[in-house]
C-alpha positions as CSV (number, residue, x, y, z in Angstrom):
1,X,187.8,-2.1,258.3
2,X,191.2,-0.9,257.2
3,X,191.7,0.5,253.7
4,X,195.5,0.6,253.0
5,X,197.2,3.7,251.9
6,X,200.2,1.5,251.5
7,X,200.5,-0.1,247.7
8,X,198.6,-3.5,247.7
9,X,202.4,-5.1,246.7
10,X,203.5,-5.1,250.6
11,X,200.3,-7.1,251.1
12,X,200.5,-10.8,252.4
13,X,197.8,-13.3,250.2
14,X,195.7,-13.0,253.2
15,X,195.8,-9.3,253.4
16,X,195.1,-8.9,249.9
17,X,191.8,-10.7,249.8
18,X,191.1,-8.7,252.9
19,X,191.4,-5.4,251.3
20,X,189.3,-6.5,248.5
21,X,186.2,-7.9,250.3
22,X,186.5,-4.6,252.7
23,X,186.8,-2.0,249.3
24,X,184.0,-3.9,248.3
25,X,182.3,-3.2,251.8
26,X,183.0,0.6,251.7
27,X,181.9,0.4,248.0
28,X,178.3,-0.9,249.2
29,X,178.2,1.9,252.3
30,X,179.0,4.8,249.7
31,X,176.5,4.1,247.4
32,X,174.0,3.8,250.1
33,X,174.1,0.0,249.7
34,X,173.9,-0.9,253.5
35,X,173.7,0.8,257.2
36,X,176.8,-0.8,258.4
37,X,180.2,1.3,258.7
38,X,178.4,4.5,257.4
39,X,180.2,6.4,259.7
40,X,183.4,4.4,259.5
41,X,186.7,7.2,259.8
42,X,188.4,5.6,257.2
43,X,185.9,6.6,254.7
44,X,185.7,10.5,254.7
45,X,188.8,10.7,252.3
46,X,186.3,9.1,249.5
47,X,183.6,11.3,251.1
48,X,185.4,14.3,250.3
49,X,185.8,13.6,246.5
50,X,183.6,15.0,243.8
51,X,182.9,11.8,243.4
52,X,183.3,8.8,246.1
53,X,181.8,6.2,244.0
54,X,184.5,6.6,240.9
55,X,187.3,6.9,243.8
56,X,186.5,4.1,245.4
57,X,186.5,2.3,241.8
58,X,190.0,3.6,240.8
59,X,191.0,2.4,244.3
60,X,189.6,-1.6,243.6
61,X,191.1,-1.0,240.2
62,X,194.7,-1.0,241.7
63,X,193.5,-3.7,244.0
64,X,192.7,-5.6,240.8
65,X,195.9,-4.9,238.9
66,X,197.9,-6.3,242.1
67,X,195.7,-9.5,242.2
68,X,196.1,-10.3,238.7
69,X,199.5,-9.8,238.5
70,X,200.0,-12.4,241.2
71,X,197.6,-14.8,239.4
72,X,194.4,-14.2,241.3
73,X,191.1,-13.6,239.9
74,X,189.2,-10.9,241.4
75,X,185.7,-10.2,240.0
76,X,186.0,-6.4,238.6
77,X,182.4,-7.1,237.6
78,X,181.8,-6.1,241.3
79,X,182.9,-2.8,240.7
80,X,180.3,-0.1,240.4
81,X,182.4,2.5,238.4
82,X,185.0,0.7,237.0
83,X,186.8,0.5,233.9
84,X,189.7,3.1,233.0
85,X,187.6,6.5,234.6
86,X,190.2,9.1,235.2
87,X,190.3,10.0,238.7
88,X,193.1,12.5,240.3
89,X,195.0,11.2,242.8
90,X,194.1,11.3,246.3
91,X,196.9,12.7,248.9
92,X,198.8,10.8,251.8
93,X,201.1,11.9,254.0
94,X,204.3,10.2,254.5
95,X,203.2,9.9,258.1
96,X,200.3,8.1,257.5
97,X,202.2,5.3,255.3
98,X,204.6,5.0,258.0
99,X,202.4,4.0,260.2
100,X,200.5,1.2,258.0
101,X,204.0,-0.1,257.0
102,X,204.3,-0.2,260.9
103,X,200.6,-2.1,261.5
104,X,201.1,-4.1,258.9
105,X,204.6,-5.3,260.2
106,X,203.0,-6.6,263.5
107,X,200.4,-8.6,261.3
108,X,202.5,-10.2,259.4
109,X,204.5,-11.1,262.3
110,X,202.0,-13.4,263.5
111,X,200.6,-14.8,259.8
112,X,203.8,-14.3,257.5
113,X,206.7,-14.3,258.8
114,X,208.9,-14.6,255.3
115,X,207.1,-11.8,254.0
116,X,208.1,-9.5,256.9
117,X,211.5,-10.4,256.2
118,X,211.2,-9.0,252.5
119,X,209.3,-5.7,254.4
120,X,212.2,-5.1,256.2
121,X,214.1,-3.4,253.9
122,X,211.4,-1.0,253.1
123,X,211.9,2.8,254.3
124,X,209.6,4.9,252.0
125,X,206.6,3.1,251.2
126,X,205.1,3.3,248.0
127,X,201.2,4.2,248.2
128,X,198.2,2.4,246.9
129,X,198.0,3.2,242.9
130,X,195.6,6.1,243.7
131,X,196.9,7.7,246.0
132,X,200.3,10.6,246.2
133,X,202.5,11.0,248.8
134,X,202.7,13.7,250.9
135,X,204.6,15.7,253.8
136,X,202.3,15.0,257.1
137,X,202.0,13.2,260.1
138,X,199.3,10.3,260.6
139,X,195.8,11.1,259.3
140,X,193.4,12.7,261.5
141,X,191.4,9.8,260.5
142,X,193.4,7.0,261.5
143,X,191.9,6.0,264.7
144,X,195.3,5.5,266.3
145,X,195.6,9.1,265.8
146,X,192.0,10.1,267.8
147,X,193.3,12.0,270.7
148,X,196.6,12.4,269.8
149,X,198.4,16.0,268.6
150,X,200.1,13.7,266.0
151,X,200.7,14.8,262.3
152,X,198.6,17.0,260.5
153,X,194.7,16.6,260.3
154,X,193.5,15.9,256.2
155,X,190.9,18.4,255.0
156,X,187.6,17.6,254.8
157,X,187.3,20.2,251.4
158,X,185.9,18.6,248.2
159,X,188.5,17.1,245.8
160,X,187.8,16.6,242.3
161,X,188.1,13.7,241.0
């Protein structure tokens, strides 16, 4: 499962429709919808909101925008909270997009090749919609990070959302 800090725009079609069937998964395991992933790493930063079902909303709602704006058709129906709930934004460290921009580079040089070339030029990557970058290494959750003394840890404390 990956759920991209990085803005859905650096996204190949492939990736997009990935992320959109795994938000969906991680949707289903926060509301107590199935036993698979529950203790996934990448999920304790909607864990930690007030309210991980509405965060995990907001965060298929900029999924959706993306899609739509390249002329796909993605379902919002599936979306437990949607609609326009006011979430705050959830914090990333510029560490953290650095390395997804990274990971995402050695995917698509296997499956896109010409979108790689247009990644190339990009130094600061924007984050998803929800989310606001921060200073910080990787995220203690990343799982390349397990082990490692790199960047700083996220809190687990509550958020509101």
């Amino acid at each position: 499962m990956r759920i991209w800090s990085l803005h859905p725009e650096y996204l190949d079609a492939k990736g997009l429709v990935a992320l959109w069937r795994e938000a969906l998964l991680a949707q289903a395991v926060l509301a107590g919808r199935t036993r698979g992933y529950r203790h996934h790493p990448q999920l304790e930063r909607f864990r930690a909101r007030r309210d991980p079902i509405a965060a995990i909303g907001a965060y298929l709602q900029g999924i959706c925008e993306e899609a739509e704006g390249r002329g796909y058709a993605f379902d919002r129906g599936k979306i437990l909270r949607g609609g326009r709930v006011r979430i705050s934004p959830m914090s990333v460290t510029r560490g953290q997009l650095a390395f997804e921009l990274s990971h995402l580079r050695e995917k698509l040089r296997q499956r896109d090749p010409a979108r790689l070339e247009k990644l190339k030029a990009v130094k600061a990557p924007r984050p998803h919609p929800l989310m606001k970058a921060i200073r910080g290494g990787v995220a203690g959750w990343e799982r390349a990070n397990k082990g490692r003394a790199q960047g700083a840890r996220q809190s687990s404390k509550r958020i509101p959302s």
